[in-house]
N, C-alpha and C positions, 0 to 999 in steps of 0.2 A: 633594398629600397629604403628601411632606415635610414641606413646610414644617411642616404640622399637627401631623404627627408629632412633630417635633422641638419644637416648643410643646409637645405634652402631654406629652411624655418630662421636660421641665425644670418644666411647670407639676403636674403628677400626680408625678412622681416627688420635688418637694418635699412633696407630700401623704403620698406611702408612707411618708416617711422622718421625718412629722410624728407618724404611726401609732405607730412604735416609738419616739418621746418621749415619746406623751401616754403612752402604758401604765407606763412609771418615774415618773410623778405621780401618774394615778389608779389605783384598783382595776380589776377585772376585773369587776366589777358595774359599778362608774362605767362602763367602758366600754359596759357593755349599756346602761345606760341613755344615753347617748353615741348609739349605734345605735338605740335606740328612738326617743328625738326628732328623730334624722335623717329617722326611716320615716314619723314626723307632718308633719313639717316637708316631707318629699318629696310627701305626699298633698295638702296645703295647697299646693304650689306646681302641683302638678298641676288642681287647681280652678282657682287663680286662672288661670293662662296662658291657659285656654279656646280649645287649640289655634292659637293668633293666631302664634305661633312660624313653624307649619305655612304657615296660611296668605298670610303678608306674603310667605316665600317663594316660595309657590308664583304671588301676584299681581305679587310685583314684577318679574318677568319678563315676565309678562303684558303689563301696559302697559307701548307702548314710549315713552309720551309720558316726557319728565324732570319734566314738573311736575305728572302724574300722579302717579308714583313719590310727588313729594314729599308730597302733599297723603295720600298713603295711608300714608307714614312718622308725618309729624303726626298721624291721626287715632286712628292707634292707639297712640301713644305716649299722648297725652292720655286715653285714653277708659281706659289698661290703668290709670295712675299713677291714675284717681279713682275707679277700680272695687279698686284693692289698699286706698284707702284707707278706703274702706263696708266693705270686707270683712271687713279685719283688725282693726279697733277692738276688736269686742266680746272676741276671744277674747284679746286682749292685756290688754285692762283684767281679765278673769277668769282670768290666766296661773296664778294662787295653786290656784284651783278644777280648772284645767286638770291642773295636778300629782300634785293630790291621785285627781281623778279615772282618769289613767291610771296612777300606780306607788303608789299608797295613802297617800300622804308629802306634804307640802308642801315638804321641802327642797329641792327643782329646779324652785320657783317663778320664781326667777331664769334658770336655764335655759331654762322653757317660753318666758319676757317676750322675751328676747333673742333664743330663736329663731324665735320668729313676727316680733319687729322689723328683723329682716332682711332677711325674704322681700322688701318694696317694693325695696329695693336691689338685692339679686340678679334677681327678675323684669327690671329697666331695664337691670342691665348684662347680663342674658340677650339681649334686646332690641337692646342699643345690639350685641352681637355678631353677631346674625343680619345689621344691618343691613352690617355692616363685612363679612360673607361674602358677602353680594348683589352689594357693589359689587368684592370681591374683594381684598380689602387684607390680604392675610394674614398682613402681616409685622405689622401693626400687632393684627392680631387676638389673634397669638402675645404681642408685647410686653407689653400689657395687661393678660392672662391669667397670664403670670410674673408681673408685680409685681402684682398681688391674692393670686398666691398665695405669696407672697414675705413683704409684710407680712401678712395673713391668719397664716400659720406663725409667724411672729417674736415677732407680737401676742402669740397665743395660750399660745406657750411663755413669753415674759416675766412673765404671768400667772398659770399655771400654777406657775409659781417663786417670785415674791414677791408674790403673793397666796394668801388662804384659798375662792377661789371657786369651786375645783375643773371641775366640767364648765364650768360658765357661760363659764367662761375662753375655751373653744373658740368659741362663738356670738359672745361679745363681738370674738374674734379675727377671724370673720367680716366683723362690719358695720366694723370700724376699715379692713378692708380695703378693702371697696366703696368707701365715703365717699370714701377715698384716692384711687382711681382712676377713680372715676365720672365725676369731669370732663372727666378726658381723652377717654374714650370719648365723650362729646356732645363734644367741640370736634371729635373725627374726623368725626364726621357731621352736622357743624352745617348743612352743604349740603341736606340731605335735610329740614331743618325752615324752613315757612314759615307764614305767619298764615293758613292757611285751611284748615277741617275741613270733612270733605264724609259725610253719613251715610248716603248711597245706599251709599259704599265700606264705613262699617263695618257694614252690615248685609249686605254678599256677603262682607269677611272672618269676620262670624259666623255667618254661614250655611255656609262652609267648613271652619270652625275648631271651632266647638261639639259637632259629632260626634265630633272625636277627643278632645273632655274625656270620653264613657263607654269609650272606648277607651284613653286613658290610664289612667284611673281602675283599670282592668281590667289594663296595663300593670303602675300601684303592686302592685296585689293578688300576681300569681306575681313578683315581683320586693322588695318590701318585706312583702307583710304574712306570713310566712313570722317575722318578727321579733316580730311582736306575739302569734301565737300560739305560737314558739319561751316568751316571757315568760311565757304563761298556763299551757302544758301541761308545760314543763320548767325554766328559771330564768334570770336574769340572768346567769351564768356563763357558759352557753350561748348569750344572748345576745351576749355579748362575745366569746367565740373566734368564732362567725359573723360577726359586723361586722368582725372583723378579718379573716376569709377575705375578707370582703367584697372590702374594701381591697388585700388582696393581687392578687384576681382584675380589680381595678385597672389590671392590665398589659393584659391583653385588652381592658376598656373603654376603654384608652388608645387603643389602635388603631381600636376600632369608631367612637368621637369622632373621630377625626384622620382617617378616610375619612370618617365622615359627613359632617364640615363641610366636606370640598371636592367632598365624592360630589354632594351633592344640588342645588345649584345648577347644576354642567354636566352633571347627569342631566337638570334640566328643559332647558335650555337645547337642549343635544341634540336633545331630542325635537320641541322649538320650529321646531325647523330642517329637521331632517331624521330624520320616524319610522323608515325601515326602515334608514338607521343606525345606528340609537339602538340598534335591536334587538342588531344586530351587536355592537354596546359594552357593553351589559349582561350579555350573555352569556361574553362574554370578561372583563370584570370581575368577575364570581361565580367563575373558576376562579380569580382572583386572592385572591379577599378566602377561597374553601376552603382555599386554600395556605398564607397567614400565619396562619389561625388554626388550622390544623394544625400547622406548624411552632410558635408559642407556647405548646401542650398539650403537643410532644414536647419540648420544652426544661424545661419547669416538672415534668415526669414523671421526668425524667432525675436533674434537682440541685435539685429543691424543697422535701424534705426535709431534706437537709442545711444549704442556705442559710437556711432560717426555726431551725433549733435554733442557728444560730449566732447569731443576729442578735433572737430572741425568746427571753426565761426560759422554761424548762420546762414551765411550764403551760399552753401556747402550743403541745406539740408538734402537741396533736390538731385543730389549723388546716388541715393539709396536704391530707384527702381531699376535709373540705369546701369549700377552694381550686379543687384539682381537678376538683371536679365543676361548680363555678361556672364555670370556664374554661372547659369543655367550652361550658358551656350560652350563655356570653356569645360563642362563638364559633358558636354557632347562630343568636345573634341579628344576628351580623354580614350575615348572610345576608339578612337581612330587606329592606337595601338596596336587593336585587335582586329579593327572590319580591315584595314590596311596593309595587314600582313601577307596575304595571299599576292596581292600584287606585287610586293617588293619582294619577298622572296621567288617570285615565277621570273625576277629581271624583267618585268614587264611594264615599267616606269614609263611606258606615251603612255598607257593609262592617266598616269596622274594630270598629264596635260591636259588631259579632254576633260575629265570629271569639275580639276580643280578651277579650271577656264569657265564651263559651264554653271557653277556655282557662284563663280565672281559676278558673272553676268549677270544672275540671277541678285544679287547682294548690291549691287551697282542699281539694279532696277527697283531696289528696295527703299533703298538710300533714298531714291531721287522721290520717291511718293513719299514717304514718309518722314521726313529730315525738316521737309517747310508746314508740316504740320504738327508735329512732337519733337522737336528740335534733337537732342539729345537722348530721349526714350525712345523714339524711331529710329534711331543709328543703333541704340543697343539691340532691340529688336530683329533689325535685319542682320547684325550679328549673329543673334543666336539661331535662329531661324538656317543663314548659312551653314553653321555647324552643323544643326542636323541634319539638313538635308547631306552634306559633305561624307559625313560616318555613312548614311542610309546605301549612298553609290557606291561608297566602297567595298560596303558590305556584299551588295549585290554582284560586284564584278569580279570580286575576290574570293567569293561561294565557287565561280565556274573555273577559279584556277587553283584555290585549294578550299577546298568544302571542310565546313567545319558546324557539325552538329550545335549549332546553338538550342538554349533552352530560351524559347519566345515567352511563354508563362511568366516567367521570372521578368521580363522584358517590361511586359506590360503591365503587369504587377508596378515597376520601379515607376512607370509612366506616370500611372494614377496616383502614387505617392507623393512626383515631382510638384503633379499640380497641386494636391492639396498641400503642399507645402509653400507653394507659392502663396495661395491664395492665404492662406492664415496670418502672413503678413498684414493684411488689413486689418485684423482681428484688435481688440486691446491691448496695450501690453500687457495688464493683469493677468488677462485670459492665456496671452499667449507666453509669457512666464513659467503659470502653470501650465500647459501645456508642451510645456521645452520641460521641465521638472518628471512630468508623467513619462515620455520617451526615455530620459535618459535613465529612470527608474528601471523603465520594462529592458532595455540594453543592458544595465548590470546585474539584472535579476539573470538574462541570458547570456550573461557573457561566456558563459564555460562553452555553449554550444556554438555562440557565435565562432572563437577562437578559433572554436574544431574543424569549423565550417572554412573559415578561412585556411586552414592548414592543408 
């Protein structure tokens, strides 16, 4: 999980810090609209993947043959590269119509073109990632990941500067990246590719995998379309201070990425091995993953206000609550890890359809009360609000398929910490200086036990 960490800390935190360039280039509308093609482009990649992510993980552990493995590597790499490319023809070649259709304009025709031309790239190096976490390479997983985002940012801003292309610039910056690095990642796992496709295999990865596309789908919905109806019922503006809380709240998704990608492999593995282990591991990795993402809300509570007015122009201050409230909620979803697991490993993925469909709903009905009266602090809201109810189902469905002794104490224990963490935000910053100074005091005075505790 270091390792990971310390990848997304260098590869994310060249993204944060891409955030507050592009906004001294474009508008603050450019950026909603910045955000809005993210939210399309995220929807689009959420179709095409068709849960195949999910599933090669969860098969390639499965089989313990090695030329199994490989022959299930090749068949989805091939089957995903000719299905991105039926897929995305039509809307690429109507990228002009796409424009006009979603912001009323044709001037972010180049924008829509470049960022649907992407996706085949990032889908493969999404792909060539998972493959490089199955076999455990995570140093090479990290390296890769830097330098995509490394040239990706550089591209971007060079563009940005000495061109007139405004957003485009960011998409283009995109694909200059992939292209760059995409070789490397197939030479790391050129082992896994052999001349033989087998469709017995890709029809039990899409028989595993195709259920979590309405489930992602549902995923996009309280997590992106919060943005498209932010555009319809309040303004681009709004749009833009959101996407940038987005970004900020970044720090949190840092982490929930940098567990997931080492979580979920020696979750299955685990359980491959030894069930009532596994139990014992999971349960003791939920108070961990409550812990950091409690201490990341009381840190951003403390000095997040300050640091965003230093670091963002003025019209940027009203970022911070909708930050906050995102972090909460991305720290809800961290959880998911864990209340989650019973169902995926029982292969019992309609689950996810029903739950995650009924949460959308729910996030959708949220949106629509609250968006025309807190504009962008009501989007974040029923964000976070959807994550927890999202962990809460999980949890519950996922008890009667594999039961797992949690400690509720601890639970609600962390609840009552969240809020007075939240709420101390209000507080001075003198007071709450001091008060960030007292905690980190009492943590190093225990850190011997803490450590222990984590171990």
């Amino acid at each position: 999980t270091s390792i990971y960490a310390i990848g997304d800390v260098l590869t994310k935190g060249i993204g944060f810090f891409a955030i507050i360039f592009y906004i001294h280039f474009i508008t603050q509308s450019d950026m909603g609209v910045y955000g809005y093609i993210m939210v399309i482009v995220s929807f689009a990649t959420t179709f095409l993947i068709l849960g195949a992510d999910n599933a090669y993980a969860r098969y390639f552990f499965e089989y313990k043959d090695e030329h199994k493995r490989k022959v299930l590597t090749t068949t989805l790499f091939l089957f995903l590269f000719l299905w991105m490319l039926v897929v995305l023809l039509v809307p690429i070649v109507f990228s002009k119509e796409l424009s006009y259709l979603f912001l009323d304009t044709y001037d972010y025709s180049l924008a829509f073109l470049f960022a649907l031309a992407s996706l085949p790239l990032k889908l493969l190096a999404s792909m060539s990632n998972q493959a490089l976490r199955n076999q455990f390479k995570t140093k090479q997983f990290v390296i890769y990941n830097f330098i995509t985002a490394v040239v990706t940012v550089t591209s971007a801003i060079c563009l940005l500067k000495f061109t007139d292309l405004g957003v485009t610039s960011i998409f283009l910056g995109v694909i200059i990246g992939d292209i760059f690095v995409l070789p490397l990642r197939f030479f790391a796992i050129k082992e896994l590719f052999i001349k033989e496709v087998d469709f017995t295999i890709l029809k039990s990865i899409l028989a595993y995998g195709v259920p979590f596309l309405p489930a992602s789908v549902a995923y996009w919905v309280f997590s992106s379309a919060d943005r498209v109806m932010l555009e319809s019922m309040s303004s681009l503006e709004s749009v833009g201070i959101y996407t940038v809380a987005v970004s900020l709240g970044a720090v949190m998704s840092l982490v929930a990425s940098a567990i997931g990608q080492a979580w979920s492999p020696h979750a299955v593995k685990a359980y491959e091995e030894d069930k009532e282990k596994a139990k014992i591991l999971y349960v003791r990795f939920l108070k961990v993953l409550v812990a950091v993402a409690l201490f990341l809300v009381f840190c951003a509570s403390m000095l997040g206000q300050e640091i965003i007015s230093l670091i963002f122009p003025p019209e940027y201050m009203a970022v911070f609550y909708p930050m906050m409230l995102l972090l909460i909620g991305i720290g809800f979803q961290i959880t998911v890890q864990v209340t989650a697991t019973g169902i995926s490993l029982a292969k019992k993925t309609v689950y996810f359809i029903y739950i995650t469909l009924f949460v959308a709903v729910i996030n959708i009905a949220l949106n629509y009360i609250l968006i025309p009266i807190y504009a962008e602090v009501g989007a974040s809201f029923a964000t976070m609000i959807s994550y927890l109810l999202l962990t809460l189902i999980y949890s519950i469905v996922s008890q009667r398929l594999f039961r797992l002794n949690y400690d509720f104490r601890y639970v609600l224990i962390a609840f009552g910490l969240l809020g007075v963490a939240f709420f101390a935000s209000f507080m001075d910053v003198i007071i709450r200086i001091i008060l960030f100074a007292i905690v980190l005091g009492v943590l190093y005075a225990k850190k011997e036990k803490i450590i222990e505790r984590i171990r």
